[in-house]
N, C-alpha and C positions, 0 to 999 in steps of 0.2 A: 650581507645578510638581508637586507632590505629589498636590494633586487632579487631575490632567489622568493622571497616573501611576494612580492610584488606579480612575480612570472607565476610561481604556485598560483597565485589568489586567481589569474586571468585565465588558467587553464580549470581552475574548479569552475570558471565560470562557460567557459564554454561546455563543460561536461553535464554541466547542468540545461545551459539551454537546448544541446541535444536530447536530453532525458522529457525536457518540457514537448518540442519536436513531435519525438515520438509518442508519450501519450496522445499528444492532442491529434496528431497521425492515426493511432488507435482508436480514439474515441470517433473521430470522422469515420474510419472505417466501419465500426459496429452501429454507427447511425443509419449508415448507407446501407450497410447488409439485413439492418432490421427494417428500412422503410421497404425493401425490396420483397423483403420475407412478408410482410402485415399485405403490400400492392400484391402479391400474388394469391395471398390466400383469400384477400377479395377477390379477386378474379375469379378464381375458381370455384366459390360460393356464388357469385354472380352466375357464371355458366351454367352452376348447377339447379340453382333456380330458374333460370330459362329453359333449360331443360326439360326441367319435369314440366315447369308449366304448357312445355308447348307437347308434353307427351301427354296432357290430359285428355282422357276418351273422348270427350264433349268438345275440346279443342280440334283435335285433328279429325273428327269424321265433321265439324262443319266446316272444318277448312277442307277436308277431302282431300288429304295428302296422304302418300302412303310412308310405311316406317322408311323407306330408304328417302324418301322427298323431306322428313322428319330427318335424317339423320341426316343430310346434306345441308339442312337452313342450320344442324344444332352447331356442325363442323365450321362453318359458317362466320357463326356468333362466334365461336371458340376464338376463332382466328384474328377476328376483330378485336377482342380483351386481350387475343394476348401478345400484338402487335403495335397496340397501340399505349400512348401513358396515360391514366386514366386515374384522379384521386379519386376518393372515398364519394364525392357528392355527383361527379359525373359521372362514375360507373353504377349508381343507385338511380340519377337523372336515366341513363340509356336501357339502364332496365326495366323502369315504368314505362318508358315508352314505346321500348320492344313491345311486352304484353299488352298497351292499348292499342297495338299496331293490328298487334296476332287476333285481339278479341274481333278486328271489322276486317280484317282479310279475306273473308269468303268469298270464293272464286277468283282469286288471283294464282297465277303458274307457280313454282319451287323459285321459279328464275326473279320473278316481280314481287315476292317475299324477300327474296334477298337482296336484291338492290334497297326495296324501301330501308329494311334494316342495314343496311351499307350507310344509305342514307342519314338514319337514326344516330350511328356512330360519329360519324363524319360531325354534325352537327352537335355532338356533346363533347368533345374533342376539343371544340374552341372556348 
């Protein structure tokens, strides 16, 4: 009797540390799937603010780009946020920097806007 007590007792205990396992299995996973969920929807608020800011009427005729030279530096950025990992303070860090970049740009090509903001990533990155 005491062994059947004994053998019981070590299989509730395995039944249990599988049970512990998988919560805590679970809970890693909906950490993982919300830090991912929260990193994208900065992103894409991030984009979205460079965006408009570099669509402002005042922005683009004194940088003298046209909508597609605009729509190739916005694709650009996109690609940079969303290729790269990027928390909360360095994707807020590359987007001031973006727009201080964009406000003294004048007269630079679509090609030397976008390296410099290559550049701007690369460096918030670290």
């Amino acid at each position: 009797m005491l062994l059947v007590t004994a053998l019981t007792g070590c299989q509730g205990d395995v039944t249990f540390d599988n049970v512990g396992d998988k919560i805590s299995e679970s809970v890693s996973d909906t950490i993982t799937k919300t830090k991912k969920q929260v990193s994208d929807e900065i992103k894409s608020a991030l984009a979205d603010e460079v965006q408009a800011f570099l669509k402002s009427d005042d922005l683009a005729v004194t940088l003298g780009i046209s909508d597609e030279e605009q729509e190739s530096i916005n694709d650009s950025i996109r690609e940079y946020i969303d290729n790269y990992e990027f928390d909360e303070e360095q994707l807020r860090a590359a987007k001031e920097s973006v727009e201080e970049f964009l406000e003294g740009a004048k007269g630079l090509s679509t090609e030397e806007i976008k390296k410099n903001i290559a550049d701007i990533f690369e460096e918030n990155k670290e």
